[in-house]
C-alpha positions as CSV (number, residue, x, y, z in Angstrom):
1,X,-43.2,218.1,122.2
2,X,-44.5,221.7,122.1
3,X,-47.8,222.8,124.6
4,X,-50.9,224.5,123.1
5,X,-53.7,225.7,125.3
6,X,-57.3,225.7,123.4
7,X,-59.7,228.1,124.2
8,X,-63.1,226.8,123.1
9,X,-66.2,228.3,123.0
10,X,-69.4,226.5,123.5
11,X,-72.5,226.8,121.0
12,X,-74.9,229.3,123.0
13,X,-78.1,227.3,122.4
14,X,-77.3,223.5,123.3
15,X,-80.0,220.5,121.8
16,X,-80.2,216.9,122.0
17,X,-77.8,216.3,119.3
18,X,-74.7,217.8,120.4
19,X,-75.6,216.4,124.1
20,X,-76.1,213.1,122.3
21,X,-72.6,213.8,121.5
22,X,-71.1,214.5,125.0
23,X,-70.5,210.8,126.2
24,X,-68.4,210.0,123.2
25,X,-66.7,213.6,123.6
26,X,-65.6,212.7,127.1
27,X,-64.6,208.9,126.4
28,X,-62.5,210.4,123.7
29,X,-61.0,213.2,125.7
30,X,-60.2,210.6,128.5
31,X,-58.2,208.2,125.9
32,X,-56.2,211.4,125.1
33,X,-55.1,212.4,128.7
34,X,-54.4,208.5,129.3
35,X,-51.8,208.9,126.3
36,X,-50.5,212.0,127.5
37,X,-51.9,214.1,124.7
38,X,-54.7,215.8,126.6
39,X,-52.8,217.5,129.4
40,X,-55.9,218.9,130.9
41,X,-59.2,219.5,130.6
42,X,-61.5,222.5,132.5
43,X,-65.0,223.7,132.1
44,X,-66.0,226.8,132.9
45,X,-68.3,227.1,135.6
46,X,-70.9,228.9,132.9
47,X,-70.1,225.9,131.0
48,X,-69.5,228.8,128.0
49,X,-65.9,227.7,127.5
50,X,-63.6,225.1,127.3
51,X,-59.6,225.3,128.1
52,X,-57.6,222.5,127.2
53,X,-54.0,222.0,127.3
54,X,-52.8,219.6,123.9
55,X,-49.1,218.7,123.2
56,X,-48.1,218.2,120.0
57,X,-45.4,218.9,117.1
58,X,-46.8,222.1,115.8
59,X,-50.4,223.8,115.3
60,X,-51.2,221.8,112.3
61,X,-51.0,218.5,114.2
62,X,-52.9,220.0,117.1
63,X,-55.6,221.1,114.5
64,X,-55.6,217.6,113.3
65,X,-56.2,216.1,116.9
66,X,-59.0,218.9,116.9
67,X,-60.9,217.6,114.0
68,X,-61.0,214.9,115.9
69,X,-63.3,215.8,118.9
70,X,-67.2,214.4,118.6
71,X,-68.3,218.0,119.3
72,X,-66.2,219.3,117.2
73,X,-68.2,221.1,115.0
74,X,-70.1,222.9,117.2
75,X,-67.1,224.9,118.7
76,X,-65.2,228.0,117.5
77,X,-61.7,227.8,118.8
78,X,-58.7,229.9,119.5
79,X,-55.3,227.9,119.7
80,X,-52.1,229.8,121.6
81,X,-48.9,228.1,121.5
82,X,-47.1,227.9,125.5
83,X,-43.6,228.8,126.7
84,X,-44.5,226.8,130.0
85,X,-47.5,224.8,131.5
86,X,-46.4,224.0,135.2
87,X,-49.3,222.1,137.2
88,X,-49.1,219.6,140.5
89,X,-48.5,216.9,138.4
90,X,-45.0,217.8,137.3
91,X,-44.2,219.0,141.1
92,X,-45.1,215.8,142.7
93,X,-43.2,212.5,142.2
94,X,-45.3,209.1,141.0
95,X,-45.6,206.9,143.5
96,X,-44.8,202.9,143.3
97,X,-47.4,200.2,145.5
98,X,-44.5,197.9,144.3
């Protein structure tokens, strides 16, 4: 699987329908990291931007797990295709209670 970082931009005015939208957004999002698909998930501090880190085949099927985001249609989006994504969870071993 390849690794694509999204670079989303958030709408500059914000009403109650698209933060109607936000609880489904984030249950979604959190099914997606659960499966390995979303490999993580950052708001900027502004909360201007989004930068998420997707794997996937190619662009077309990370466009296709775009569509499906609840907020979706409120964002314009820049997708950039990774040589490398290193992050803690890939340096430290998974533990075992067993």
């Amino acid at each position: 699987m390849n690794q694509f970082m999204i670079e989303m931009n958030l709408p500059e005015h914000i009403n109650d329908e698209f933060i109607g939208l936000i609880p489904s957004h984030r249950a979604h999002v959190n099914r997606l990291l659960a499966r390995g698909i979303v490999l993580s998930y950052s708001l900027s501090l502004d909360r201007k931007k989004i930068w998420t880190v997707l794997t996937g085949r190619n662009e077309a099927e990370i466009e296709r797990i775009l569509q499906n985001f609840p907020i979706i249609n409120w964002l314009s989006y820049d997708i950039h295709e990774l040589a490398f994504n290193n992050n803690m969870t890939q340096i430290l071993p998974k533990f075992s209670l067993n």
